[in-house]
PDB file with SEQRES, HELIX, SHEET and CRYST1 records, atoms N, CA, C and O in Angstrom:
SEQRES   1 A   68  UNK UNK UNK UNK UNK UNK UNK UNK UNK UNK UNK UNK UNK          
SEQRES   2 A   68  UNK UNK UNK UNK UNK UNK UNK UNK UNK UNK UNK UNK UNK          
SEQRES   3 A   68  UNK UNK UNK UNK UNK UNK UNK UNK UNK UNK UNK UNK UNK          
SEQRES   4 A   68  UNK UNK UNK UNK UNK UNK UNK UNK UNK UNK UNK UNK UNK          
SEQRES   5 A   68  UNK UNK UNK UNK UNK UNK UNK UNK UNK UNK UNK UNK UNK          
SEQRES   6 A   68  UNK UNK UNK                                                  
HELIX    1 AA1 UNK A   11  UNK A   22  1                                  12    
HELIX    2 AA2 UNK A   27  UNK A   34  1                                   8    
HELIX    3 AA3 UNK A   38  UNK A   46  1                                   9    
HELIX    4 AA4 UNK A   52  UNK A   62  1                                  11    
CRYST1    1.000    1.000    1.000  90.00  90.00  90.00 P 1           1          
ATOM      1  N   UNK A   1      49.226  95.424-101.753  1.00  0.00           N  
ATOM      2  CA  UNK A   1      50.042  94.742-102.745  1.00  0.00           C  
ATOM      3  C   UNK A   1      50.747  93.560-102.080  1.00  0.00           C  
ATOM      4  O   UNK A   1      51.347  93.595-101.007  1.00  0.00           O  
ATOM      5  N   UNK A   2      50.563  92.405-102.967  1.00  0.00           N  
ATOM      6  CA  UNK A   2      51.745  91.320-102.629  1.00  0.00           C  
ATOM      7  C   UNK A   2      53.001  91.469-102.817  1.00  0.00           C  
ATOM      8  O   UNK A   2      53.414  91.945-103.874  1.00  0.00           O  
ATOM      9  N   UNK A   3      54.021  91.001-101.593  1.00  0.00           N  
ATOM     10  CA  UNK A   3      55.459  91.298-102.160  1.00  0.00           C  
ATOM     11  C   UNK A   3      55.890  89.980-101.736  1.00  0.00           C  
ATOM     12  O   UNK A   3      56.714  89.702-100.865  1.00  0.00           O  
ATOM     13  N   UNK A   4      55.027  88.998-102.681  1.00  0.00           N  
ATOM     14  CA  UNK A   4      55.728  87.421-101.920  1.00  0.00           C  
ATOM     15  C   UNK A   4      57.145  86.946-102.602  1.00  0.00           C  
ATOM     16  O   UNK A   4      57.257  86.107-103.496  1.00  0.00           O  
ATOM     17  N   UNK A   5      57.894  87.470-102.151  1.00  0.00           N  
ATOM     18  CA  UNK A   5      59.404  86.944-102.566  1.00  0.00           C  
ATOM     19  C   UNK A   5      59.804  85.739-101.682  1.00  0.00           C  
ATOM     20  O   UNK A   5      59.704  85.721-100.456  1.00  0.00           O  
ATOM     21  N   UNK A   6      60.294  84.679-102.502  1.00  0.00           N  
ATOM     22  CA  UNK A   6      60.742  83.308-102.132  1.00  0.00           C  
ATOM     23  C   UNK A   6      61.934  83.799-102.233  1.00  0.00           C  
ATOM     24  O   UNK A   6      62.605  84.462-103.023  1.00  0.00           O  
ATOM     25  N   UNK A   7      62.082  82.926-100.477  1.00  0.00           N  
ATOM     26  CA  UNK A   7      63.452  82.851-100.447  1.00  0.00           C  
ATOM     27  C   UNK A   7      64.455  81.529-101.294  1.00  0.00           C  
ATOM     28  O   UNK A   7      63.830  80.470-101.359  1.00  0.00           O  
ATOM     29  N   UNK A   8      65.757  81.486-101.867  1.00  0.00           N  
ATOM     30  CA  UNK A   8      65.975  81.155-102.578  1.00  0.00           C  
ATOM     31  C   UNK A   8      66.298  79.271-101.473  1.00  0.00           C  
ATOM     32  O   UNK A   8      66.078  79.153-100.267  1.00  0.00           O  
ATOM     33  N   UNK A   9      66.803  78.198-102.357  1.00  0.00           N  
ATOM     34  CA  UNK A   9      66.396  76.903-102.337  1.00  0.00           C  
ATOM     35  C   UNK A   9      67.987  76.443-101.375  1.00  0.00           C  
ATOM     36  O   UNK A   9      68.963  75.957-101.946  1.00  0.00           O  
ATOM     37  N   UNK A  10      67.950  76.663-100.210  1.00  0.00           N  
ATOM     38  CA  UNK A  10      69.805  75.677 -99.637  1.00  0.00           C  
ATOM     39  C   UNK A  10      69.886  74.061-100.081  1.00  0.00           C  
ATOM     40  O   UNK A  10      69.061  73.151-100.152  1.00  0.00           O  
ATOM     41  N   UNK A  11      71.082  74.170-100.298  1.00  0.00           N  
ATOM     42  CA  UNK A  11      71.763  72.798-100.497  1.00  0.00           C  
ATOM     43  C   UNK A  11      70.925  71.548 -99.546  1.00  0.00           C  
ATOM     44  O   UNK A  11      70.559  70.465-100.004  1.00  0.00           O  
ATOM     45  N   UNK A  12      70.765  71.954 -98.318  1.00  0.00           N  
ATOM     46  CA  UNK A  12      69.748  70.832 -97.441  1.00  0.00           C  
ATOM     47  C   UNK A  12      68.365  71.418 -97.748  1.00  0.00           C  
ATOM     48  O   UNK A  12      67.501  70.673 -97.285  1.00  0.00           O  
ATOM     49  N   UNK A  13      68.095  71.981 -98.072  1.00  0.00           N  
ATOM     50  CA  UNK A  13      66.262  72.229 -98.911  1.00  0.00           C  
ATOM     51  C   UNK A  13      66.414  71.404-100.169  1.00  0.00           C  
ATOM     52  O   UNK A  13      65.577  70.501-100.161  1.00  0.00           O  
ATOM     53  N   UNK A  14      67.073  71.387-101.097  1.00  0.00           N  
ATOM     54  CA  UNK A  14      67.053  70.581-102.052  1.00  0.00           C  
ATOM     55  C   UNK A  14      67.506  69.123-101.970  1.00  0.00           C  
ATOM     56  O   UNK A  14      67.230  68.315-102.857  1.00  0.00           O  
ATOM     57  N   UNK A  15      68.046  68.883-101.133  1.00  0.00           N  
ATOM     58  CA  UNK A  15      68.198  67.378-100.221  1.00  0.00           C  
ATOM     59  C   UNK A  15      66.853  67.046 -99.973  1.00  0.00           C  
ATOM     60  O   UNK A  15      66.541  66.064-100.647  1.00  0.00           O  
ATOM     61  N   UNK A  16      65.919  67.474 -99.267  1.00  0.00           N  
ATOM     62  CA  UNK A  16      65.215  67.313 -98.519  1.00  0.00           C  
ATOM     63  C   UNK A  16      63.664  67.258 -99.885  1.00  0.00           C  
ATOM     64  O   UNK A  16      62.918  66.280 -99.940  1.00  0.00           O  
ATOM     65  N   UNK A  17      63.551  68.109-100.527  1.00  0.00           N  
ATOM     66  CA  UNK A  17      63.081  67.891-101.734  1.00  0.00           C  
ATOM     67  C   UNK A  17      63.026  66.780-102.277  1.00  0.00           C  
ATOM     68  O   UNK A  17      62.096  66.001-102.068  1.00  0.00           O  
ATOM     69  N   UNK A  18      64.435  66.423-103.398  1.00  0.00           N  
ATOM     70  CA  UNK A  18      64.887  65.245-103.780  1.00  0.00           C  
ATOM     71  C   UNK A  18      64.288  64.071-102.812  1.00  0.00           C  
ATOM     72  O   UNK A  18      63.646  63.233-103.446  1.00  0.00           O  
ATOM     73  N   UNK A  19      64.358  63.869-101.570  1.00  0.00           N  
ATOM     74  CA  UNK A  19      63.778  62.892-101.054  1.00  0.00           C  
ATOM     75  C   UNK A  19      62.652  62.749-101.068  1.00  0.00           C  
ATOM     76  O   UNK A  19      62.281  61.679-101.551  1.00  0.00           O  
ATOM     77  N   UNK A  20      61.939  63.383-100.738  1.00  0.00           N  
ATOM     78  CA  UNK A  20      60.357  64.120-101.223  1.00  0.00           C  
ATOM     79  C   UNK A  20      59.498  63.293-102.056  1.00  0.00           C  
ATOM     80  O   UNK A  20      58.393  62.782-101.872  1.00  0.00           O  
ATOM     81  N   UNK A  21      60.518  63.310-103.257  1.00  0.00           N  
ATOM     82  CA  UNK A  21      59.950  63.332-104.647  1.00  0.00           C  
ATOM     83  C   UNK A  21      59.995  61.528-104.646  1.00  0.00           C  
ATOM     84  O   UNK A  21      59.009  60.797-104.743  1.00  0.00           O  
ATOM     85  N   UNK A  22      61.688  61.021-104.483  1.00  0.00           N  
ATOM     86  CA  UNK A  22      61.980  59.911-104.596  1.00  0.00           C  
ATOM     87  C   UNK A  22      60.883  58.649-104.015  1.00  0.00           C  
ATOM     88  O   UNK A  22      60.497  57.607-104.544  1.00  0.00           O  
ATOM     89  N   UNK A  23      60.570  59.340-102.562  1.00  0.00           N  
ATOM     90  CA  UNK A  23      59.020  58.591-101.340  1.00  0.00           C  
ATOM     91  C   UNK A  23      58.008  59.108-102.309  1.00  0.00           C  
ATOM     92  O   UNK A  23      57.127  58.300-102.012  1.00  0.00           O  
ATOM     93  N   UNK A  24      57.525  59.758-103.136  1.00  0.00           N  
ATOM     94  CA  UNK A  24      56.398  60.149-103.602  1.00  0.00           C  
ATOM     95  C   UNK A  24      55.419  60.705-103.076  1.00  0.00           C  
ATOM     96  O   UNK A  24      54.236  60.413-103.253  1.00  0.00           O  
ATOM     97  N   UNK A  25      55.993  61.800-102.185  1.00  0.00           N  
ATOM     98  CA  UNK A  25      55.432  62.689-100.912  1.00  0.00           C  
ATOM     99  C   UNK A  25      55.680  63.997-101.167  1.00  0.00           C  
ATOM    100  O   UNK A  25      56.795  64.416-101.478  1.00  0.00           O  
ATOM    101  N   UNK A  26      54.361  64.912-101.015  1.00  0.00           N  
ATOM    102  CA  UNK A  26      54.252  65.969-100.923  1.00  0.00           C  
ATOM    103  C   UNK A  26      54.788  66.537 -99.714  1.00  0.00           C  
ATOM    104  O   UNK A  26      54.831  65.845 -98.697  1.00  0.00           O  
ATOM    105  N   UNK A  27      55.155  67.595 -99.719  1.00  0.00           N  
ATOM    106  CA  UNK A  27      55.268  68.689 -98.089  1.00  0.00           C  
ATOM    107  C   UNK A  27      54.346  68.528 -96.829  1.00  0.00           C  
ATOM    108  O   UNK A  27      54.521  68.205 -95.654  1.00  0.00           O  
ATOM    109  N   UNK A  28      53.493  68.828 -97.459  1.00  0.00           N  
ATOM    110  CA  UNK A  28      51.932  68.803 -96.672  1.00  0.00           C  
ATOM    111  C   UNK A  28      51.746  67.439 -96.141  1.00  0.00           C  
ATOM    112  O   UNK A  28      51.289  67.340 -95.002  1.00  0.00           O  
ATOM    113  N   UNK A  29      52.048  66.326 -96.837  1.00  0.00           N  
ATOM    114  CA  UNK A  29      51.504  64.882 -96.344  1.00  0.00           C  
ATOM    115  C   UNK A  29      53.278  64.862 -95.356  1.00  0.00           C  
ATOM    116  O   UNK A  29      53.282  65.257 -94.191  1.00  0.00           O  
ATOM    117  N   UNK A  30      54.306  64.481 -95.872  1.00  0.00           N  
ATOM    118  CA  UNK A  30      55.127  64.497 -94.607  1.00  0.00           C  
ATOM    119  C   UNK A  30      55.241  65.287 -93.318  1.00  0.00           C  
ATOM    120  O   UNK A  30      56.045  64.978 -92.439  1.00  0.00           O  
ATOM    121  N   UNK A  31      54.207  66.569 -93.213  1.00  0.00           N  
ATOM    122  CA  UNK A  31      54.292  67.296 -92.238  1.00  0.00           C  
ATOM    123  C   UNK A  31      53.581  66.131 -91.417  1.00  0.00           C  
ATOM    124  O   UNK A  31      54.171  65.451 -90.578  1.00  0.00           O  
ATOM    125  N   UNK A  32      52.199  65.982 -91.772  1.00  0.00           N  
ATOM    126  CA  UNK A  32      51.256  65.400 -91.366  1.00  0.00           C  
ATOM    127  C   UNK A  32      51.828  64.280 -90.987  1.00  0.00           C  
ATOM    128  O   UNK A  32      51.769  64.342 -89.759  1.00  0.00           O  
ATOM    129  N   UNK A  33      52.437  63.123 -91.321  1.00  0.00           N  
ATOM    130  CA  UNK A  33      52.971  62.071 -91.046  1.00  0.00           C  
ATOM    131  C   UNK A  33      53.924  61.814 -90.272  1.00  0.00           C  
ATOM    132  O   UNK A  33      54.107  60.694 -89.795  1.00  0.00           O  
ATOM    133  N   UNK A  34      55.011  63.314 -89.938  1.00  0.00           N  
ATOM    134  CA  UNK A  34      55.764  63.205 -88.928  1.00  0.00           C  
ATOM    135  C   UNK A  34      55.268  64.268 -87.838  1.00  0.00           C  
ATOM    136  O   UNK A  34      55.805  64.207 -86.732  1.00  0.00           O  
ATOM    137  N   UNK A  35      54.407  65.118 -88.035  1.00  0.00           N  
ATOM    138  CA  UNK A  35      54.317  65.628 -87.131  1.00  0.00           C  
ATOM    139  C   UNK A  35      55.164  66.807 -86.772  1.00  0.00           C  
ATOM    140  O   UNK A  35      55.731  67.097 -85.719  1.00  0.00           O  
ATOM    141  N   UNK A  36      55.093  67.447 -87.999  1.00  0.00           N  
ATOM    142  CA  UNK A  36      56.173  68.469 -88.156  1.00  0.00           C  
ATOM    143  C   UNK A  36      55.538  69.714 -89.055  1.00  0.00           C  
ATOM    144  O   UNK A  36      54.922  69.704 -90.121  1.00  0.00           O  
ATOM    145  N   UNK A  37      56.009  70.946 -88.043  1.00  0.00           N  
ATOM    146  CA  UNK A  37      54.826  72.070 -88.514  1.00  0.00           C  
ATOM    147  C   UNK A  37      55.241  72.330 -90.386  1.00  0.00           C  
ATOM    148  O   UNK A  37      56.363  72.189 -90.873  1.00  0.00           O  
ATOM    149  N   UNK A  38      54.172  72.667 -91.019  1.00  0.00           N  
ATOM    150  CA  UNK A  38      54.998  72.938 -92.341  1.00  0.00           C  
ATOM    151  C   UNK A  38      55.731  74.185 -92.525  1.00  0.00           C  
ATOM    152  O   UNK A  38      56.373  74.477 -93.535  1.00  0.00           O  
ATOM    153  N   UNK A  39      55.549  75.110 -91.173  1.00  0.00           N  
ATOM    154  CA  UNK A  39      56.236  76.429 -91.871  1.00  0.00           C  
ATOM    155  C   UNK A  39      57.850  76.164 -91.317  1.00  0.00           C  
ATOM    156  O   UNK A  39      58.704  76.970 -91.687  1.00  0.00           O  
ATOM    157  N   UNK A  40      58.272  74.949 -90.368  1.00  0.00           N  
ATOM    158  CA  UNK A  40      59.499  74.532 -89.904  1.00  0.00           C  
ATOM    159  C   UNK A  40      59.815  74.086 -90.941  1.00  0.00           C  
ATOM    160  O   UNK A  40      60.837  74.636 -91.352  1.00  0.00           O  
ATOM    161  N   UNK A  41      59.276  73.025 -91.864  1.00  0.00           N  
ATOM    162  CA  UNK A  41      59.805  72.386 -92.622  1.00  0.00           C  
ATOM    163  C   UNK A  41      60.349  73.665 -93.983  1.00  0.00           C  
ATOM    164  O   UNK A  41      61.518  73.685 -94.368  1.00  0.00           O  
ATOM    165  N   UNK A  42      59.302  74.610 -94.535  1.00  0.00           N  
ATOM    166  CA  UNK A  42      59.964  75.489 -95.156  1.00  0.00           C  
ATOM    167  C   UNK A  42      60.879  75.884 -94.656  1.00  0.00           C  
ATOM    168  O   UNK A  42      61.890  75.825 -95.355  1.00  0.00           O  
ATOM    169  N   UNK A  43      61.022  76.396 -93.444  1.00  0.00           N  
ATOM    170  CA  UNK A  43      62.016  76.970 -93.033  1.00  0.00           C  
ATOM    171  C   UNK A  43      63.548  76.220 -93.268  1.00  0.00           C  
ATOM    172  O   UNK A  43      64.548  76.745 -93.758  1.00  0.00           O  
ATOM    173  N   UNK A  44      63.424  75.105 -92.859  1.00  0.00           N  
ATOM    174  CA  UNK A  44      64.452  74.416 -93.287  1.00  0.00           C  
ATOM    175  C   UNK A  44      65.174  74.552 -94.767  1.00  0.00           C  
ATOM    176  O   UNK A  44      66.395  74.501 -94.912  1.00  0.00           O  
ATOM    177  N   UNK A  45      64.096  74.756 -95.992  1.00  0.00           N  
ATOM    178  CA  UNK A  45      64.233  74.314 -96.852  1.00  0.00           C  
ATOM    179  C   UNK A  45      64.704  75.599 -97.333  1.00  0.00           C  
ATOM    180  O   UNK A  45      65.605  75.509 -98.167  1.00  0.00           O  
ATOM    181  N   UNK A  46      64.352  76.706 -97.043  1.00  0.00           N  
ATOM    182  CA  UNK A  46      65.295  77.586 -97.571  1.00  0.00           C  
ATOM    183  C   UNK A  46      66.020  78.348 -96.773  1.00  0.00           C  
ATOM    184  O   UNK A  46      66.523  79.424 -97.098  1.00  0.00           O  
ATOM    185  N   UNK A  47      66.144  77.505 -95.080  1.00  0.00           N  
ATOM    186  CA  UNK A  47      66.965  78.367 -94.089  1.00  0.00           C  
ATOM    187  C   UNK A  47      67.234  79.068 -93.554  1.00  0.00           C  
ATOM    188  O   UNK A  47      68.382  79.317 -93.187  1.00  0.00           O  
ATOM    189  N   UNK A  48      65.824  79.897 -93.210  1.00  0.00           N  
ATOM    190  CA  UNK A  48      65.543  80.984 -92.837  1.00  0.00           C  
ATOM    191  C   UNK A  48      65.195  80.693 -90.975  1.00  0.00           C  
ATOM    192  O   UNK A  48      64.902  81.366 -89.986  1.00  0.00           O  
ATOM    193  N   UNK A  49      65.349  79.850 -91.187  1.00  0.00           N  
ATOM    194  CA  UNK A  49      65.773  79.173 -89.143  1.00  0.00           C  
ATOM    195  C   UNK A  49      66.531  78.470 -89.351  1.00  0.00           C  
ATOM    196  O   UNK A  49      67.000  78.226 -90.463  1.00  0.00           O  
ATOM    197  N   UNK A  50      66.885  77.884 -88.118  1.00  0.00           N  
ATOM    198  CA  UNK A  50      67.926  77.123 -87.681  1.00  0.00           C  
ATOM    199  C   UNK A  50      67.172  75.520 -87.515  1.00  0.00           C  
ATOM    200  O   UNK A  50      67.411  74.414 -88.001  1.00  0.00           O  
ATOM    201  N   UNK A  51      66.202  76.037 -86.608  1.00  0.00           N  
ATOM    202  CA  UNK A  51      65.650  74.640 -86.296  1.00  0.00           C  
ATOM    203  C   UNK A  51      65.640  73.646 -86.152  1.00  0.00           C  
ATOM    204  O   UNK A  51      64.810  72.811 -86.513  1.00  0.00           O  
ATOM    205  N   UNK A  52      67.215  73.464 -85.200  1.00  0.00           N  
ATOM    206  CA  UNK A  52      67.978  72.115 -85.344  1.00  0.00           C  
ATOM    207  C   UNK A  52      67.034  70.739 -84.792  1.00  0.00           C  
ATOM    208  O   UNK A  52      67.074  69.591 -85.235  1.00  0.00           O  
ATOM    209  N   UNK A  53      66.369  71.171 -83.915  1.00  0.00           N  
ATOM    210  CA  UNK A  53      65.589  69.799 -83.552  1.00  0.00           C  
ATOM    211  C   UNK A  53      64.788  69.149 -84.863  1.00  0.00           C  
ATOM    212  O   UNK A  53      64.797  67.962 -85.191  1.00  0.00           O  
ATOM    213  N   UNK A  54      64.147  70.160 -85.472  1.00  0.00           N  
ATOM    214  CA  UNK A  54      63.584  69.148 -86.490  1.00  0.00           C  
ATOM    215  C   UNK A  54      64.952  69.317 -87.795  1.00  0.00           C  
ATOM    216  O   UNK A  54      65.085  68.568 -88.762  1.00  0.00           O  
ATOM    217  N   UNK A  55      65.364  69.875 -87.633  1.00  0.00           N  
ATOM    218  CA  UNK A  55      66.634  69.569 -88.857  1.00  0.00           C  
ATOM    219  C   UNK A  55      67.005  68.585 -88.870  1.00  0.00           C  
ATOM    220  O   UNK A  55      67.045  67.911 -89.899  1.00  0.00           O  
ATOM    221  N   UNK A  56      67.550  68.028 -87.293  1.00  0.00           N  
ATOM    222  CA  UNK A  56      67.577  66.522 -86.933  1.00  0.00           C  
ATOM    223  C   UNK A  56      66.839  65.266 -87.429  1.00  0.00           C  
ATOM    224  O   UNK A  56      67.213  64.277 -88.060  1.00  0.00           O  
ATOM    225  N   UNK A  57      65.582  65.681 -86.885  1.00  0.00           N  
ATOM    226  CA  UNK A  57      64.197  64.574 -87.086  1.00  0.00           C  
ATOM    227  C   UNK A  57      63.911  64.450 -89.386  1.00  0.00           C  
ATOM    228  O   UNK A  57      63.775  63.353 -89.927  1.00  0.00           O  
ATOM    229  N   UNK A  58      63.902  65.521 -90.036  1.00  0.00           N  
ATOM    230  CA  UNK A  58      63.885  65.325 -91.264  1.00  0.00           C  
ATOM    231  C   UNK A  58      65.062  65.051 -91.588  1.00  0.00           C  
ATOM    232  O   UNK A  58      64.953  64.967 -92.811  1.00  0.00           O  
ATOM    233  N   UNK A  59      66.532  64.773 -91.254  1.00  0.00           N  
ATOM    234  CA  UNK A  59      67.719  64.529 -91.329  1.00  0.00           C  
ATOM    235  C   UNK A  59      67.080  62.753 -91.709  1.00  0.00           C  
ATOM    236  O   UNK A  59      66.897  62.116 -92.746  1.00  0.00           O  
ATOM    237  N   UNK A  60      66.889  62.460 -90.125  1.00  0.00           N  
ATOM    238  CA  UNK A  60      66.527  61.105 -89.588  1.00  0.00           C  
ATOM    239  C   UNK A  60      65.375  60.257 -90.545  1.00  0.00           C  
ATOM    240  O   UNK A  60      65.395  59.052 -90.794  1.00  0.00           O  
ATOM    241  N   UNK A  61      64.444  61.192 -90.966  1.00  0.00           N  
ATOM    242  CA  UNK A  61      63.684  60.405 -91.411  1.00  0.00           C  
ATOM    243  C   UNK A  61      63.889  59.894 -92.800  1.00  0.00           C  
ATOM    244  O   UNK A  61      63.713  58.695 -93.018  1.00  0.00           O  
ATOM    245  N   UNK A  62      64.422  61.106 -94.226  1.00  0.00           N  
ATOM    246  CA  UNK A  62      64.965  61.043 -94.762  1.00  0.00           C  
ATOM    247  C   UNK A  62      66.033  60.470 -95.373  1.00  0.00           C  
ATOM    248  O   UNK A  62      66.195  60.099 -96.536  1.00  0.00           O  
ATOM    249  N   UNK A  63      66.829  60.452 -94.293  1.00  0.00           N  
ATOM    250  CA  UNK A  63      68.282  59.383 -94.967  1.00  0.00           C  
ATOM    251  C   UNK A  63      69.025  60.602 -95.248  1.00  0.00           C  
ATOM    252  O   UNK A  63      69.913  60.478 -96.092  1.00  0.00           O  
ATOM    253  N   UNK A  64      68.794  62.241 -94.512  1.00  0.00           N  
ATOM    254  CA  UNK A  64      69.641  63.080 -95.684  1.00  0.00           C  
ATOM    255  C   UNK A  64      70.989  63.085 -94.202  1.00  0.00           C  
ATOM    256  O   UNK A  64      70.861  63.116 -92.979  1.00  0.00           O  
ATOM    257  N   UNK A  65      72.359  63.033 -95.245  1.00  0.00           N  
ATOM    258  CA  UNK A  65      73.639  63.256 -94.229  1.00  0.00           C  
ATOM    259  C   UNK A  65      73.402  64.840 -93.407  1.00  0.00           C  
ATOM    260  O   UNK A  65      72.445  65.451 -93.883  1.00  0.00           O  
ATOM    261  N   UNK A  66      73.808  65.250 -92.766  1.00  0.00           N  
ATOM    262  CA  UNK A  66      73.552  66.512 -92.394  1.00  0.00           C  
ATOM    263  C   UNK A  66      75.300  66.844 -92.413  1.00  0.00           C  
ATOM    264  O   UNK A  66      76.309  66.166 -92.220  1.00  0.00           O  
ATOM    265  N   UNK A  67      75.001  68.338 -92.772  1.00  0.00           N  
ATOM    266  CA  UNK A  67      76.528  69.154 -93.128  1.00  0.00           C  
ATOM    267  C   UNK A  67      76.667  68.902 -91.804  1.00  0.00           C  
ATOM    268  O   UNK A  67      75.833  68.295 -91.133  1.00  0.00           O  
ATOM    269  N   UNK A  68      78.273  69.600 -91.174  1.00  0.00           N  
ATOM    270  CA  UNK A  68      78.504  69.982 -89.980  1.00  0.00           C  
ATOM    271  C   UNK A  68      78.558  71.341 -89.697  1.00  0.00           C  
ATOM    272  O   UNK A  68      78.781  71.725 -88.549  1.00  0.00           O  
TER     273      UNK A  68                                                      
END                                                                             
């Protein structure tokens, strides 16, 4: 049996989204373009790591402010 439960969406996952959408970029093509694994980038997005180095780098590329 599948028990694929999504984890739910953080305030910097939906940042990071929103930008996403605004560039007209999928997940998959910004992984590819920066060079950034996609399961980091989920991770980010609903925060289930920390992953400050690339938290940084999609911070950077993005334009998103980062909390403190």
């Amino acid at each position: 049996m599948n028990n694929n439960k999504k984890q739910p969406v953080t305030p910097f996952g939906w940042a990071i989204k929103q930008k996403l959408v605004e560039r007209q970029l999928d997940q998959q093509t910004f992984c590819e373009l920066y060079q950034i694994p996609p399961s980091r980038l989920s991770n980010l997005i609903h925060g289930t790591r920390k992953a400050k180095r690339h938290r940084r780098l999609v911070s950077q590329y993005l334009g998103i402010q980062e909390e403190s």
